[in-house]
Short mmCIF file of the C-alpha atoms (twelve columns), coordinates in Angstrom:
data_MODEL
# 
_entry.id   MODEL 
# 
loop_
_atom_site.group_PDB 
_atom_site.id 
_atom_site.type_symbol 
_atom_site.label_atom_id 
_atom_site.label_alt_id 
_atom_site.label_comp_id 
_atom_site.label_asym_id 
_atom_site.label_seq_id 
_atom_site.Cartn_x 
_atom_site.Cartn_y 
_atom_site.Cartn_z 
_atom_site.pdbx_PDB_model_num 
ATOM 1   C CA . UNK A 1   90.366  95.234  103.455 1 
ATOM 2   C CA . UNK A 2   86.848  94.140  101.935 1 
ATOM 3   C CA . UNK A 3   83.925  96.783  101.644 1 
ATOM 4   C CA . UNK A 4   80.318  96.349  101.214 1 
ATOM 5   C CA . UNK A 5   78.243  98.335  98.658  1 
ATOM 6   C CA . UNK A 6   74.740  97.949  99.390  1 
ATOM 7   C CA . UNK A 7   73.437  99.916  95.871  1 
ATOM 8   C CA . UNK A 8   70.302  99.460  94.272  1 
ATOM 9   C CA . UNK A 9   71.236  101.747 91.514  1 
ATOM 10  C CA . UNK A 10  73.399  99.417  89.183  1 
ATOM 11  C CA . UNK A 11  74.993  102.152 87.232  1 
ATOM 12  C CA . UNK A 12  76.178  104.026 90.532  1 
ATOM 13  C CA . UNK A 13  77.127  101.090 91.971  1 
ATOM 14  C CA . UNK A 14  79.910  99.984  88.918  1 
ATOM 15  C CA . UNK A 15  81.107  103.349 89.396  1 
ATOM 16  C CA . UNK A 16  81.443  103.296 93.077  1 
ATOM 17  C CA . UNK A 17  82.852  100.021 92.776  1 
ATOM 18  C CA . UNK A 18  85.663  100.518 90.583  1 
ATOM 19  C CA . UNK A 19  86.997  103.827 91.994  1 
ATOM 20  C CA . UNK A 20  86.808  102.293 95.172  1 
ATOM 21  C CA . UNK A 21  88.671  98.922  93.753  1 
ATOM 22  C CA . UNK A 22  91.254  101.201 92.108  1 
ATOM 23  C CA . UNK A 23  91.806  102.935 95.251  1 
ATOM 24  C CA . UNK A 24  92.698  99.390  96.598  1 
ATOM 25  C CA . UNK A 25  90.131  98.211  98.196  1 
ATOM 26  C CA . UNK A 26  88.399  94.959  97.610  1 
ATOM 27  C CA . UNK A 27  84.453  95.534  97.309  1 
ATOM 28  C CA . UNK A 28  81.373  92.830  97.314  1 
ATOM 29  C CA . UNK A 29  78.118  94.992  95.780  1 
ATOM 30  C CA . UNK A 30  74.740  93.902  96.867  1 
ATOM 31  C CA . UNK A 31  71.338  95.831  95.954  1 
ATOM 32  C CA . UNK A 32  69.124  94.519  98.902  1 
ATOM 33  C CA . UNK A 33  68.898  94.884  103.168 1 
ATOM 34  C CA . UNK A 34  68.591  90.791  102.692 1 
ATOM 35  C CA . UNK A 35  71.294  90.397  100.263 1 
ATOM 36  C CA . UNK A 36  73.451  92.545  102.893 1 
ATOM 37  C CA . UNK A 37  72.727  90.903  105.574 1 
ATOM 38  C CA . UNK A 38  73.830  87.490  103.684 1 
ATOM 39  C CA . UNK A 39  77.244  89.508  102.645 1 
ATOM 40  C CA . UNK A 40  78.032  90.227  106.534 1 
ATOM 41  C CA . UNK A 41  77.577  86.601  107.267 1 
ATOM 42  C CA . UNK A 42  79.522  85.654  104.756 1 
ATOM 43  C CA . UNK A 43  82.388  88.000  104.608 1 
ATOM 44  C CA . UNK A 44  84.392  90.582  107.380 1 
ATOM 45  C CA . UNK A 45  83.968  94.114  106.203 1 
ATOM 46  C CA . UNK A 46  86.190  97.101  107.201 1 
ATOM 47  C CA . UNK A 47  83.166  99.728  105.949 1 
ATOM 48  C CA . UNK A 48  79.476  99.257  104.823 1 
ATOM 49  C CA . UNK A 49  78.405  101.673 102.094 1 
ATOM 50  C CA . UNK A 50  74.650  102.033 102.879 1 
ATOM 51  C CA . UNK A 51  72.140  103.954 99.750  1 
ATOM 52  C CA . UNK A 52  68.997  104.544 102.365 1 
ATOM 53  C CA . UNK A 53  66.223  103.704 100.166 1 
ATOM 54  C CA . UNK A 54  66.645  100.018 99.001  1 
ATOM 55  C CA . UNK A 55  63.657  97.947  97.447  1 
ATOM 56  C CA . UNK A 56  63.157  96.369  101.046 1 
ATOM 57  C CA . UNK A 57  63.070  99.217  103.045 1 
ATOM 58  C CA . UNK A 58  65.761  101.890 104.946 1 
ATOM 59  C CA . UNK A 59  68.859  101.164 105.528 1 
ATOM 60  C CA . UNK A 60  68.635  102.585 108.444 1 
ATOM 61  C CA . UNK A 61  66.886  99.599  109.705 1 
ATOM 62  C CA . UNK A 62  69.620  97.616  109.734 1 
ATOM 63  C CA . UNK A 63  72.691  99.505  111.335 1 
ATOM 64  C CA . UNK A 64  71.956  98.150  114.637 1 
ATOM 65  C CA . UNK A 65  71.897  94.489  113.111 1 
ATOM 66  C CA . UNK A 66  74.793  95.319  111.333 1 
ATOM 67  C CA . UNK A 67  76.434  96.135  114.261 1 
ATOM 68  C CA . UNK A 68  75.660  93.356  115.708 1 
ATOM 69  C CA . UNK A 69  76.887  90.714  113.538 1 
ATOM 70  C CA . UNK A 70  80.582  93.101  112.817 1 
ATOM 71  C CA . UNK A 71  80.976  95.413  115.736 1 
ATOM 72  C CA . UNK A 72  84.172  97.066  114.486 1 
ATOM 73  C CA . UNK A 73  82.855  98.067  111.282 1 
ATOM 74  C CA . UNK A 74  82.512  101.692 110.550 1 
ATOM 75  C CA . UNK A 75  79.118  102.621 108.151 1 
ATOM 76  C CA . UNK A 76  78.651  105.298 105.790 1 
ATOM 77  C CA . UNK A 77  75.372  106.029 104.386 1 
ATOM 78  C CA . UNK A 78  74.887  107.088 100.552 1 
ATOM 79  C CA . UNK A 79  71.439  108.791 99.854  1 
ATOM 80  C CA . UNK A 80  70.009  111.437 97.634  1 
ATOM 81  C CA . UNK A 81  67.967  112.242 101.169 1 
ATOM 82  C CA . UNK A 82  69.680  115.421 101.743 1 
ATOM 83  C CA . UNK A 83  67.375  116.982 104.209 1 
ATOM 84  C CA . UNK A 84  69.296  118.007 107.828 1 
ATOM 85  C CA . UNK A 85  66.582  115.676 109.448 1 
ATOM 86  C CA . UNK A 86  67.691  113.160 106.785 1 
ATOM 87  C CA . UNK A 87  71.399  113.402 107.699 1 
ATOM 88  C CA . UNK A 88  70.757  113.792 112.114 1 
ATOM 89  C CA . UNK A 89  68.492  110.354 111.615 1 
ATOM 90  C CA . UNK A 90  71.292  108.329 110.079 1 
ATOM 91  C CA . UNK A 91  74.076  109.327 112.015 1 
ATOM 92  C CA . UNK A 92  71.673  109.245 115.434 1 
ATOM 93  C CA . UNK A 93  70.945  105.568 114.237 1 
ATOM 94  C CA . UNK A 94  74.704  104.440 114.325 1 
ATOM 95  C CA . UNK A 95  76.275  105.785 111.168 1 
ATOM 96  C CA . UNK A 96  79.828  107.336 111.658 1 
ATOM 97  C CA . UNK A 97  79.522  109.691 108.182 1 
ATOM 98  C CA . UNK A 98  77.124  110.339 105.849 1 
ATOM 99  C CA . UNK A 99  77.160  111.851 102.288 1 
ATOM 100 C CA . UNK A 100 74.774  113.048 99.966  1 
ATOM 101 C CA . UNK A 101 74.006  112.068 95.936  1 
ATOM 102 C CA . UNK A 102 75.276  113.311 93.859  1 
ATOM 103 C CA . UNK A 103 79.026  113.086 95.738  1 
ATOM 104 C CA . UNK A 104 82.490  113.576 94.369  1 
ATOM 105 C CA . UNK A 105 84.096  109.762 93.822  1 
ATOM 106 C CA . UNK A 106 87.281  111.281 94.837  1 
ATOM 107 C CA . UNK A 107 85.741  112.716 98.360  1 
ATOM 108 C CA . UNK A 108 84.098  109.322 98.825  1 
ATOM 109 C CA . UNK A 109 87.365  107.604 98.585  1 
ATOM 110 C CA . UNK A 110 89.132  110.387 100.755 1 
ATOM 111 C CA . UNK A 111 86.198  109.932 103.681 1 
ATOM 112 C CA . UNK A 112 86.301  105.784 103.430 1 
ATOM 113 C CA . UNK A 113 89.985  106.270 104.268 1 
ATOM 114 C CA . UNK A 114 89.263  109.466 107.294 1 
ATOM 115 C CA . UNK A 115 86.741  106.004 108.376 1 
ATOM 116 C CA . UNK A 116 89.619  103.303 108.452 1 
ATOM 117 C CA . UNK A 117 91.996  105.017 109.996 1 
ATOM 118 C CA . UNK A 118 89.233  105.754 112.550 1 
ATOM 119 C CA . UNK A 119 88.354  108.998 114.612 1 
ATOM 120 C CA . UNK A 120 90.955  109.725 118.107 1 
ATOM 121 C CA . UNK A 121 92.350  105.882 117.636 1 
ATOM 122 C CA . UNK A 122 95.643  106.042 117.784 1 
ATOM 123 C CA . UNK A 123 97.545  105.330 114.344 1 
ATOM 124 C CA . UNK A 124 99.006  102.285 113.830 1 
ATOM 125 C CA . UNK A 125 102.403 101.452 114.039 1 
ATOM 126 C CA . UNK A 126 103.710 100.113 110.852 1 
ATOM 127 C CA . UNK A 127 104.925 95.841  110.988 1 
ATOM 128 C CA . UNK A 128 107.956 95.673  110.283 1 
ATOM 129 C CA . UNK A 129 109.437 91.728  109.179 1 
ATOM 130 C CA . UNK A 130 112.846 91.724  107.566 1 
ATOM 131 C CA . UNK A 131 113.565 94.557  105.717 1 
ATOM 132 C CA . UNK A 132 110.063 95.270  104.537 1 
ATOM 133 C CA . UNK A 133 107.768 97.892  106.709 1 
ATOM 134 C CA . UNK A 134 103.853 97.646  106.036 1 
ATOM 135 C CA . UNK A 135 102.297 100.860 107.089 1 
ATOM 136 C CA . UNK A 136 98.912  99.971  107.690 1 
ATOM 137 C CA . UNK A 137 97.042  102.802 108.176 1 
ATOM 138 C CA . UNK A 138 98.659  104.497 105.067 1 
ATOM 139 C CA . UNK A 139 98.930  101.163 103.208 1 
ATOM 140 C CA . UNK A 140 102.370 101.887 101.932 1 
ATOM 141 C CA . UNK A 141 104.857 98.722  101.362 1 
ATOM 142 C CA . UNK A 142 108.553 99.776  102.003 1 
ATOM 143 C CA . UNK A 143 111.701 98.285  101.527 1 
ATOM 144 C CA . UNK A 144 115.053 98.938  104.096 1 
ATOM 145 C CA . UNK A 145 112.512 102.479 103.160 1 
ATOM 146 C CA . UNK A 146 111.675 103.053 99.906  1 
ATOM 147 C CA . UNK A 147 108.372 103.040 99.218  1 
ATOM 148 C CA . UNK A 148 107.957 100.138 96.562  1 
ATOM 149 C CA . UNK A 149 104.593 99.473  94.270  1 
ATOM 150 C CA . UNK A 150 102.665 96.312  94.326  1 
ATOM 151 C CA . UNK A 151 99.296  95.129  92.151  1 
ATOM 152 C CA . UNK A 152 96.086  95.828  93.933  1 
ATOM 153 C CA . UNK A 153 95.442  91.923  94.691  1 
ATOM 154 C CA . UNK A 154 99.599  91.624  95.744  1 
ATOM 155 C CA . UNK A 155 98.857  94.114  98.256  1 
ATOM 156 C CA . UNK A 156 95.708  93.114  99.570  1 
ATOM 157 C CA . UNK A 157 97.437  89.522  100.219 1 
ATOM 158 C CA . UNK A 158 100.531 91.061  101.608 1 
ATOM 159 C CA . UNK A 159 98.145  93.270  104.139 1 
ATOM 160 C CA . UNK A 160 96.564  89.949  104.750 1 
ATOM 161 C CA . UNK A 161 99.845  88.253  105.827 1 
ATOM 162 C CA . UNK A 162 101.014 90.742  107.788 1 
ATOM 163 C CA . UNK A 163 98.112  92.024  109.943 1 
ATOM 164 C CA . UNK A 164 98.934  88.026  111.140 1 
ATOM 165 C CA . UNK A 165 102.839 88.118  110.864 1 
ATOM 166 C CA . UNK A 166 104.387 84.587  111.951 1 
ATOM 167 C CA . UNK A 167 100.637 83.501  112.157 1 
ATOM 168 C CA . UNK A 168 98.929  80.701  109.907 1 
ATOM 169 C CA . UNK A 169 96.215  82.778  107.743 1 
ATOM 170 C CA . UNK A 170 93.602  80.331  106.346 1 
ATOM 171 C CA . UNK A 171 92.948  79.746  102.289 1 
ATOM 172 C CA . UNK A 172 89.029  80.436  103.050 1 
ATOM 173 C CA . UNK A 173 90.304  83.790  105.213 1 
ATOM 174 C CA . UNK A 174 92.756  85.100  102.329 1 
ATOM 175 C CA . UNK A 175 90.023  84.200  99.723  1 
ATOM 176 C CA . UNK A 176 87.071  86.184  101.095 1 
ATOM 177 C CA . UNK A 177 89.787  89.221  101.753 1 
ATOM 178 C CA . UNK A 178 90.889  88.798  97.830  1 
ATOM 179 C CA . UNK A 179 88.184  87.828  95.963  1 
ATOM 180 C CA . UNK A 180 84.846  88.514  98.165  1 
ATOM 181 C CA . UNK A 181 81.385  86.742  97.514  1 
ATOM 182 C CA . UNK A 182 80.029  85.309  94.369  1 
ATOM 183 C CA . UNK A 183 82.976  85.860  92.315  1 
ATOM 184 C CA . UNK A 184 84.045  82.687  90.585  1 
ATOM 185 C CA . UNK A 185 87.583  82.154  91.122  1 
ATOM 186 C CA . UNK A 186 89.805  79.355  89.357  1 
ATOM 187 C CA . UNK A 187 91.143  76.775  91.862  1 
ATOM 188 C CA . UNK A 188 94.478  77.537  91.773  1 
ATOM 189 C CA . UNK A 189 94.291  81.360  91.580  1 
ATOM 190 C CA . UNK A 190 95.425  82.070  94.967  1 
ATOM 191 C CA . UNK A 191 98.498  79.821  94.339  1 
ATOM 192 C CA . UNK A 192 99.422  81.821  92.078  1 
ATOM 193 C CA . UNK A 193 98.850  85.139  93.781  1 
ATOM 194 C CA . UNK A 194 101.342 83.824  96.438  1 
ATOM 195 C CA . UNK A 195 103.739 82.665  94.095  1 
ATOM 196 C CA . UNK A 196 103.955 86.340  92.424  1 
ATOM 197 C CA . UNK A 197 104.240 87.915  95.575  1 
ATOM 198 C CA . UNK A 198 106.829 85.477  95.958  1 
ATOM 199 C CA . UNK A 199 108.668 86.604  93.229  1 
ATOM 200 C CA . UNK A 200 108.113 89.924  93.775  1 
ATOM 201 C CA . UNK A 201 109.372 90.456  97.241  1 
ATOM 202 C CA . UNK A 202 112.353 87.764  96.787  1 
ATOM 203 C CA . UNK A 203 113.538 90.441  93.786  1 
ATOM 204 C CA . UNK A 204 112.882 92.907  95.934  1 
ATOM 205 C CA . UNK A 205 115.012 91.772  98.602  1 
ATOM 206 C CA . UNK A 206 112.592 92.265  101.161 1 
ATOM 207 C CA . UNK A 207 114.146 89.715  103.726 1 
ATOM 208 C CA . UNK A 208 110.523 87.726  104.373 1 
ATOM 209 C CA . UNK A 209 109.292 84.527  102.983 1 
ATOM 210 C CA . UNK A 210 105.782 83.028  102.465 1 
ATOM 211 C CA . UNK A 211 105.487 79.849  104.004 1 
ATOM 212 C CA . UNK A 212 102.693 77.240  102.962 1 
ATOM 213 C CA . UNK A 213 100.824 75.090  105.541 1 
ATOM 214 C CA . UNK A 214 99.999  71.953  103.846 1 
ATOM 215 C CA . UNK A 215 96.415  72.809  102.853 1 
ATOM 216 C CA . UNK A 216 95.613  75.028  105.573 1 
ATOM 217 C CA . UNK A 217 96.875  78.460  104.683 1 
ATOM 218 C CA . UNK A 218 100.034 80.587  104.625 1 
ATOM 219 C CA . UNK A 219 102.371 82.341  107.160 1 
ATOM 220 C CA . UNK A 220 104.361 85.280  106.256 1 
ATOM 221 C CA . UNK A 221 108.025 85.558  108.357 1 
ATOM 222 C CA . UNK A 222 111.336 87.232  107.873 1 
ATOM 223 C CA . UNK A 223 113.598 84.626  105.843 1 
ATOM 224 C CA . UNK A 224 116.108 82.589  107.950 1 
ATOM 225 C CA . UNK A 225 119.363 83.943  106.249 1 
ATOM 226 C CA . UNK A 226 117.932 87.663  107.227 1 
ATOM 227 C CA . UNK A 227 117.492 85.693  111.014 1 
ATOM 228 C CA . UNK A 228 120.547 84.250  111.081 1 
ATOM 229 C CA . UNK A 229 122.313 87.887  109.774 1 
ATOM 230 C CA . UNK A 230 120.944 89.265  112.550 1 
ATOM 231 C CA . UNK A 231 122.015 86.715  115.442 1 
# 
């Protein structure tokens, strides 16, 4: 899951950013409405992270826009505008939460979560391929259930994968997820993302393999000797 920062204050932002990151979440930071509306066509956002007062204008402006171009995405606004007015205008403009500077990193982090797993939808089940279970809502990786640990960017792959289990998932798809916009990336650094998680869930004995598709992408699928157990 990516998230957009849209931050004009660049000292906020880095510590948004990496609290956020370390929470596991990948995040792209811009500091204009025009740099986030380049972000949203570049990129597929699970939450936008809106400071009001921006260099060009309120953020406000652009919810319905945003909305628009990535209707499933849930917005929260950041803003030292604290008045009740303040708050009624950005939620009545389309934002689902809204919290006021100074705020708690920890409660920002606890409300982006209260966001994605998204108010009265029903939770989802976890995918289960193999003997690994991905609980998706919770982001927890099990194996035959115990609860097993995995690097930020392992996970964020392994989400990838399986939100498309026995599905191709394209390089460009799995490199905007990982790595975002404007982050220079060597060429073979998502090869060797997917061969750690390789590694890692083959020592785990997690019963699924990563499959390559020429140049196109990768497939994630329980392992044939697991099939074969089980026929």
């Amino acid at each position: 899951m990516r998230i957009l920062l849209v931050e004009d204050h660049a000292p906020l932002a880095r510590e948004v950013a990496s609290k956020v990151e370390r929470a596991g979440y990948g995040v792209d930071h811009v500091g204009t409405i025009e740099g986030a509306i380049q972000a949203l066509d570049d990129c597929l956002y699970s939450i936008a992270l809106l400071d009001r007062r921006l260099p060009d204008g309120d953020a406000i402006a652009i919810i319905p826009r945003i909305r628009e171009k990535q209707p499933d995405i849930r917005i929260m606004m950041l803003t030292a505008l604290d008045a009740v007015d303040a708050r009624i205008d950005g939620l009545e403009a389309g934002a689902d939460d809204y919290l006021t500077k100074p705020f708690n990193l920890d409660e920002l982090v606890a409300r982006i979560r209260v966001q994605l797993r998204g108010q009265g939808r029903t939770a989802l089940r976890p995918v289960e391929i193999g003997a690994l279970s991905f609980d998706l809502d919770q982001r927890i990786v099990a194996i035959r259930g115990e609860e097993t640990l995995l690097t930020r960017q392992e996970l964020l792959l392994l989400e990838a994968l399986v939100r498309s289990a026995n599905r191709i998932v394209s390089r460009e798809a799995l490199y905007a997820q990982l790595y975002g916009r404007g982050m220079e990336v060597q060429e073979h650094a998502l090869t060797s993302l997917v061969s750690r998680l390789r590694a890692r869930l083959a020592e785990l004995d997690a019963g699924v393999e990563i499959r390559s598709a020429r140049s196109l992408g990768y497939r994630i699928k329980e392992s044939r000797s697991d099939a074969e157990d089980d026929s």
